[in-house]
C-alpha positions in Angstrom: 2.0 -27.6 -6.6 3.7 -28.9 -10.0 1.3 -28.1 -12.6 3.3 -29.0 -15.7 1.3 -30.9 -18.3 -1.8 -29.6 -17.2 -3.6 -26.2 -18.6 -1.2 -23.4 -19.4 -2.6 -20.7 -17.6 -2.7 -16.8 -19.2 -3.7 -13.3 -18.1 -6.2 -11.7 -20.0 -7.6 -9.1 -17.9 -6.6 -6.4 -15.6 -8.1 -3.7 -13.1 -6.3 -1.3 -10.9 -7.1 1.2 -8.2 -3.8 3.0 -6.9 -3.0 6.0 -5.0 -1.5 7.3 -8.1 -3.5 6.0 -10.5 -7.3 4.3 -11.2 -7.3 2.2 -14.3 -4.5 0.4 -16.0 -3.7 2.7 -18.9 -3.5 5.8 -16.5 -1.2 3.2 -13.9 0.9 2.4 -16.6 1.5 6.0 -17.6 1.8 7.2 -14.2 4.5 4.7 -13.7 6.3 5.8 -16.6 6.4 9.1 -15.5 6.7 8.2 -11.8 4.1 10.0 -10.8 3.7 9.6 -7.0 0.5 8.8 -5.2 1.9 9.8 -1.5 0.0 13.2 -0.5 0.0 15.3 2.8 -3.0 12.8 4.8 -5.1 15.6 7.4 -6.9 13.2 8.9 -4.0 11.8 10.0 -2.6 15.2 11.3 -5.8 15.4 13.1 -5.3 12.7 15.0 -1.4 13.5 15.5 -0.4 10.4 14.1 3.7 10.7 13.6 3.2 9.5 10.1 1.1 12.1 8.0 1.3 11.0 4.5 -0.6 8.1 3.2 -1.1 6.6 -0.3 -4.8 7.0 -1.1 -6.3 6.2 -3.7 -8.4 9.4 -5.3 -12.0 8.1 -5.8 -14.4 10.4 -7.9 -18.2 10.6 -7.2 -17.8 9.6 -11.2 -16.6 6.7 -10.7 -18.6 5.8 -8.0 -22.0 6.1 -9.8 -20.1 3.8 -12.5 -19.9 1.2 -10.4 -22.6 1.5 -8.0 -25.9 2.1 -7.6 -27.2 4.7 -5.2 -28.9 2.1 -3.1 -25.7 -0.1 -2.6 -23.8 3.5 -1.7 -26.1 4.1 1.0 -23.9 3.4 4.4 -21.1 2.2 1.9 -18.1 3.0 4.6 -15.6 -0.3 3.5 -13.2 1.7 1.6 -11.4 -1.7 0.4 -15.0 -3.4 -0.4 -14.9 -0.1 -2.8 -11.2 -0.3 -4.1 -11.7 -4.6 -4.8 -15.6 -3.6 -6.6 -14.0 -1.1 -9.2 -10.7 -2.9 -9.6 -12.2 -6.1 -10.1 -14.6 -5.0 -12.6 -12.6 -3.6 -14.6 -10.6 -7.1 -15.2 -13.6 -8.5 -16.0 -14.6 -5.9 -18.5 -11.0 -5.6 -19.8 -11.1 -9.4 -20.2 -13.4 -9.4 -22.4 -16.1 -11.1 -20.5 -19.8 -11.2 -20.3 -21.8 -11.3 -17.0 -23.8 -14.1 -16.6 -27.5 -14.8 -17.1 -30.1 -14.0 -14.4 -30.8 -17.4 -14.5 -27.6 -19.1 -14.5 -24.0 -18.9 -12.8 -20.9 -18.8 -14.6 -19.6 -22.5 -13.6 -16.3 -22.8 -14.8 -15.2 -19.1 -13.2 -14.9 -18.6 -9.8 -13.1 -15.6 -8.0 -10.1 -15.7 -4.9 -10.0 -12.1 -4.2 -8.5 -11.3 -0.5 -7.9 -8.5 1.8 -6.5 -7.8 5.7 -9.3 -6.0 7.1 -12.5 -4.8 6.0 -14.3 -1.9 6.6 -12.8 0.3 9.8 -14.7 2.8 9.3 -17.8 0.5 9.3 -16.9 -1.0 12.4 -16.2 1.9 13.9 -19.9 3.4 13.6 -21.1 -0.1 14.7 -19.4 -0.3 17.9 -20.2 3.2 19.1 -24.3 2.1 17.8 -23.9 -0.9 19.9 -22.7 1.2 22.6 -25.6 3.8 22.2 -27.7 0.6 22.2 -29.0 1.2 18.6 -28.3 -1.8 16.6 -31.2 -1.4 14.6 -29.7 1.6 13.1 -26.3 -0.4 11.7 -28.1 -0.8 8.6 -28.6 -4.4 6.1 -24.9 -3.7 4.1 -22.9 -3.7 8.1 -22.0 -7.4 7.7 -21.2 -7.7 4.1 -18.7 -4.6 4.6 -16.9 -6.1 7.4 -16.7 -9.6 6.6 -13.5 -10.4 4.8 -15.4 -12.4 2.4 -17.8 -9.2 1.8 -15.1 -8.6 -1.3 -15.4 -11.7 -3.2 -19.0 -12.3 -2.3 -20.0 -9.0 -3.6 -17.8 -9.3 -7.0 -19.4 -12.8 -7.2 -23.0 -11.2 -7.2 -21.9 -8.6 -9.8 -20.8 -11.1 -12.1 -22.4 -14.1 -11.5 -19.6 -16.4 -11.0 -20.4 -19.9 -9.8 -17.1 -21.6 -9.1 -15.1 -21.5 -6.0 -15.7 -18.3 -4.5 -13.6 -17.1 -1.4 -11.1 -14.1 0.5 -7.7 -15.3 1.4 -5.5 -13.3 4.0 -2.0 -13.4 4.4 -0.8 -9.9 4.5 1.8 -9.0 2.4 1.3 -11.7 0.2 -2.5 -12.1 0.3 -2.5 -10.9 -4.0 0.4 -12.5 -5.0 -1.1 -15.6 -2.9 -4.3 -14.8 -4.7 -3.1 -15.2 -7.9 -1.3 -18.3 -7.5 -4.2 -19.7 -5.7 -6.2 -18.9 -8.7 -3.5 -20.1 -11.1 -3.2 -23.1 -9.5 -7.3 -24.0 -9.9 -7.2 -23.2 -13.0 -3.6 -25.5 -14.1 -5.7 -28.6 -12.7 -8.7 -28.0 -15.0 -10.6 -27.2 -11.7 -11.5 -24.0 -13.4 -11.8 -22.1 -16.8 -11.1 -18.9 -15.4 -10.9 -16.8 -12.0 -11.3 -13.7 -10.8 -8.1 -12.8 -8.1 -6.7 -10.0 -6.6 -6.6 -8.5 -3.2 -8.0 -4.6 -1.7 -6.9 -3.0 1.5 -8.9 -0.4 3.4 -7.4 3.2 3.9 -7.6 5.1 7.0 -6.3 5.8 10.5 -8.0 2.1 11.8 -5.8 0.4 9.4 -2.6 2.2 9.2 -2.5 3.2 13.5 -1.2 -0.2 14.3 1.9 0.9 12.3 2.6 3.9 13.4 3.0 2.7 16.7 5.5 0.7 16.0 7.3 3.4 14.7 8.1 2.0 11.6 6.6 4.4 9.2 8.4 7.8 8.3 7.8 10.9 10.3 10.2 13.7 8.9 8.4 14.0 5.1 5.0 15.1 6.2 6.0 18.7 4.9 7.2 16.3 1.6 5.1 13.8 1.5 6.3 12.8 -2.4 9.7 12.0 -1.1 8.6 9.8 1.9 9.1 6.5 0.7 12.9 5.9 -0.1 13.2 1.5 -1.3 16.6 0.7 -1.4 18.3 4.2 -0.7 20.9 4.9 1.9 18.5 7.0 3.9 14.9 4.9 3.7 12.9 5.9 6.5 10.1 3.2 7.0 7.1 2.4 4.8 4.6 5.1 4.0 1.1 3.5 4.4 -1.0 2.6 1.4 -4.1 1.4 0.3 -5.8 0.3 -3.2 -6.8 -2.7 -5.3 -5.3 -4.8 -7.9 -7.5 -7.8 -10.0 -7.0 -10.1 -12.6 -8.6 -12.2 -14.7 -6.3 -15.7 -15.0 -7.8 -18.1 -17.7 -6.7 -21.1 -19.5 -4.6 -20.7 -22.7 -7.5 -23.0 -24.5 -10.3 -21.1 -23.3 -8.6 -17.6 -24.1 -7.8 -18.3 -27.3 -11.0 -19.9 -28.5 -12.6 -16.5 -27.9 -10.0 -14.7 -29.3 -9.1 -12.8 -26.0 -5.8 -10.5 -25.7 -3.1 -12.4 -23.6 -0.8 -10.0 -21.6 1.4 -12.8 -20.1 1.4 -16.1 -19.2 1.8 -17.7 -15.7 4.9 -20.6 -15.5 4.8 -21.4 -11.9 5.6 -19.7 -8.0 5.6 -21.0 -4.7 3.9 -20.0 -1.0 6.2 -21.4 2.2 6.6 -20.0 6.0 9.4 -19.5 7.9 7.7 -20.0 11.2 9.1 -17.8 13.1 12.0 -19.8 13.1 15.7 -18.6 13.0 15.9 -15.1 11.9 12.2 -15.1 11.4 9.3 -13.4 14.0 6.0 -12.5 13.3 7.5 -9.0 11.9 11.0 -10.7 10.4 11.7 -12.3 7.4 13.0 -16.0 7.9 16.1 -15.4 5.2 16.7 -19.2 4.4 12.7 -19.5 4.0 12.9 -16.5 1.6 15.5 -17.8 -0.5 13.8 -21.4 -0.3 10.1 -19.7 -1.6 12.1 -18.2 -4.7 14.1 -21.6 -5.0 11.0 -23.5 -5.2 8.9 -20.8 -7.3 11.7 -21.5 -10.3 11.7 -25.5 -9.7 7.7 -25.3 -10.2 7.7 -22.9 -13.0 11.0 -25.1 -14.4 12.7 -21.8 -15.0 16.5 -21.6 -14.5 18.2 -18.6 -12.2 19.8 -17.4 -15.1 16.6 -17.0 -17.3 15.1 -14.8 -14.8 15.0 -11.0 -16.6 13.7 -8.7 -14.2 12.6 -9.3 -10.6 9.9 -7.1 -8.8 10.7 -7.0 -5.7 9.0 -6.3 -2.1 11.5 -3.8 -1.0 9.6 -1.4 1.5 11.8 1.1 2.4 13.0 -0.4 5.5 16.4 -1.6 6.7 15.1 -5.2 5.5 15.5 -3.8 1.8 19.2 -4.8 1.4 18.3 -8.2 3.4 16.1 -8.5 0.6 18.3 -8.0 -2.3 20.8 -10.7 -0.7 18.0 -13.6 -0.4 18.0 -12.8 -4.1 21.2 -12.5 -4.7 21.8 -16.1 -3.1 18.7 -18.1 -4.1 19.5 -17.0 -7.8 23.6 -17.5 -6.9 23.8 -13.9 -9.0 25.6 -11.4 -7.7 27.8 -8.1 -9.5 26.7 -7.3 -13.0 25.3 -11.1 -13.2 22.4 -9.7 -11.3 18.8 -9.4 -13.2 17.5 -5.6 -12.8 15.2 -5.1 -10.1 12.8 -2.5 -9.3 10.1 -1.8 -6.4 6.7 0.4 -6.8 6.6 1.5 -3.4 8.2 5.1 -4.1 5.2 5.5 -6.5 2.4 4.8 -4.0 3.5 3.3 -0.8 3.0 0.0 1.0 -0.7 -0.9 0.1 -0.4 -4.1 2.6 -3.3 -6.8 1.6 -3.5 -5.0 -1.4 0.4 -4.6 -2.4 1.0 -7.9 -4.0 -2.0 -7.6 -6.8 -1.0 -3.6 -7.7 2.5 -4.3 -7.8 1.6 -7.7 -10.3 -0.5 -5.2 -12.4 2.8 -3.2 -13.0 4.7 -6.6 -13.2 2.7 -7.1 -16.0 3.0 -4.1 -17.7 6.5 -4.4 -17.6 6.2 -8.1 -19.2 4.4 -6.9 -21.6 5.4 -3.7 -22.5 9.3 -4.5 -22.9 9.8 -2.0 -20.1 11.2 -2.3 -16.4 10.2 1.6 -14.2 12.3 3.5 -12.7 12.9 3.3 -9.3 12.3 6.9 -7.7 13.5 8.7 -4.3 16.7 7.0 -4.2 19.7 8.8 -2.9 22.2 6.5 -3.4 22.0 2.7 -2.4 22.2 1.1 0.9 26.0 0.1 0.7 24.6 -3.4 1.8 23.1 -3.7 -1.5 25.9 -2.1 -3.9 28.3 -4.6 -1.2 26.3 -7.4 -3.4 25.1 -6.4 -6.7 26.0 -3.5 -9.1 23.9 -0.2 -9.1 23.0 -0.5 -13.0 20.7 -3.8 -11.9 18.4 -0.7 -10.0 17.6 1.9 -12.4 16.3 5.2 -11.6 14.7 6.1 -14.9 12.3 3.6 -17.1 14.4 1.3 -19.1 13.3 -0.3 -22.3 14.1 -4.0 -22.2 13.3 -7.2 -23.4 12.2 -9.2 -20.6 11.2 -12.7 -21.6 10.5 -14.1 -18.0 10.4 -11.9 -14.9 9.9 -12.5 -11.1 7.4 -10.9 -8.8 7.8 -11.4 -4.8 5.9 -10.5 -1.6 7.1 -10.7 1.9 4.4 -10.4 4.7 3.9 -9.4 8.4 3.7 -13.5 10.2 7.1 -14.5 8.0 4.9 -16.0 4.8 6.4 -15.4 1.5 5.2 -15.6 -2.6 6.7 -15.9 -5.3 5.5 -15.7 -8.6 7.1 -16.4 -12.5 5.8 -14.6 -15.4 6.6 -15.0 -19.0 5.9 -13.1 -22.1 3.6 -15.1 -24.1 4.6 -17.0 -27.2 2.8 -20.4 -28.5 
């Protein structure tokens, strides 16, 4: 969707719930000091998955009775309807805003806020009720935790928000989708301002699927910090994750008739499929239909290859990374020491699936507008594939201060569906 010369569209509040960190100011600092979220996982030693480390995020009874009350923790199982509650809350409060009147809805704010699955754990226990033929005893919360809407449904309740109200799905991509789905509403004056993000569930019912296919490290269980290895010569599959990321996207009118703090604004991006067609499969990356999702994220954000800063990639410690940095390489025509510097969270906290795009945007956004791109940790040396293309000083391995002026964010998903988004440093 072209949006130009309709509302410019601005961030003005953020939530986060990582493995390595809850909060934004505590994610920011943990990224600075790469601090990882990856720990030793004993449930899934117990159940002698080949994977044993998981990015979870470390949820305090604390925090809990800040953002619940004791009668909506009762049977609360939905680990993601937990992560998306806290995250997206604190957006809302970081934004600035006020929750609307028992009487009234908030019209002109709606919320997109999307996630894989919901509540494992809660389907779990009903299955095995259902089986003991006690359905009475599932409890009045069972269908709000496992419906995928539960999320945005429950976050609309909080807040009171009365525009469009939904849960998109798209794996990988379902934040970074989010948030251009939100953006977009919002560029044709459909909307004032939205809530978007996406959560992910933790736990064996999510992640098991995975470690069947063998695609998640096995040999770091003993070293669980060292597990996920973007980019290096020796990555070893993705280390499951899990969290939340939110944001509050609002028109630049709106945002600065109340004065709010702007942490970036939103140019453009782009959502495409490769079908499953050429190199593409429901696990593959179509490479043309990568490089075509960043081509078109530029044309709609009428952003030139060379302007691009900083690009944060999706890169998740597979052998697809280096495929990666070569759709990059060609959609941007950049290659050598002509290529933007690039960087991947994943080392930090893992894959977080549903819930990847919308943490790794939070630390997007940091960077944007902190002047600051993160290191990128647990590399050995890189995938010759990559150096092959682009010089080793575009992937720093310490935090670099920067001036980044416009910078790229990317998510790849499971079912060949790609995002891109283009940020830029605000300025009026």
């Amino acid at each position: 969707m072209n949006t130009h010369n309709q509302n410019r569209v601005v961030i003005t509040g953020m939530g986060v719930v990582a493995p390595n960190a809850i909060g934004v100011s505590a994610f920011a600092k943990a990224l600075q000091q790469q601090t990882s979220g990856i720990r030793f996982d004993p449930q899934l030693a117990d159940l002698n998955f080949g994977c044993q480390v998981s990015g979870t995020p470390q949820i305090t009874e604390g925090l809990l009775a800040e953002n619940f009350t004791n009668l909506q923790l009762r049977g609360l199982k939905a680990t993601g309807l937990v992560y998306g509650v806290i995250a997206g809350k604190e957006a809302f409060k970081d934004a600035g805003l006020e929750i609307a009147s028992p009487k009234e809805a908030l019209s002109d704010m709606g919320i997109i806020f999307g996630t894989g699955q919901s509540g494992g754990e809660k389907f779990r226990e009903a299955i095995l009720l259902i089986d003991e033929k006690k359905v009475r005893r599932l409890g009045s919360t069972s269908v709000i935790q496992t419906m995928t809407s539960g999320i945005s449904a429950w976050l609309a309740g909080e807040l009171g928000c009365g525009n469009m109200v939904t849960s998109n799905s798209s794996a990988c991509c379902t934040g970074t989708e989010a948030f251009l789905m939100g953006y977009e509403r919002i560029a044709a004056g459909k909307a004032t301002q939205m809530l978007v993000g996406s959560t992910s569930d933790s736990g064996p019912y999510i992640w098991g699927g995975f470690d069947a296919m063998r695609i998640l490290p096995t040999k770091y269980n003993q070293d669980p910090e060292n597990a996920s290895r973007p980019l290096s010569n020796d990555a070893a599959g993705f280390v499951p994750g899990s969290g939340a990321g939110a944001f509050i996207l609002e028109s630049l009118d709106s945002a600065l008739k109340r004065g709010a703090k702007i942490y970036g604004e939103v140019l453009g991006g782009a959502l495409n499929s490769g079908g499953h067609r050429g190199d593409g499969s429901m696990t593959a990356p179509n490479g043309q239909a990568v490089q075509e999702c960043i081509e078109l994220a530029l044309k709609d954000a009428q952003v030139k290859p060379k302007e691009i800063d900083a690009i944060n990639g999706h890169l998740t410690a597979t052998s697809k990374d280096g495929f990666e940095v070569k759709n990059w390489s060609q959609a941007l025509n950049r290659s050598k020491n002509d290529f933007p510097v690039m960087n991947t969270f994943k080392s930090y906290v893992g894959h977080c699936l549903a819930a990847a795009g919308s943490i790794e945007l939070v630390g997007t956004i940091l960077q944007l507008k902190n002047n600051v791109v993160y290191g990128n940790r647990n590399i050995t040396s890189l995938h010759p594939d990559i150096t092959e293309m682009v010089s080793a000083n575009s992937f720093p391995i310490q935090a670099v201060k920067t001036n980044i002026n416009i910078i790229a964010k990317a998510s790849f998903g499971f079912g060949d569906v790609n995002a891109c988004v283009i940020l830029k440093k605000y300025s009026v």
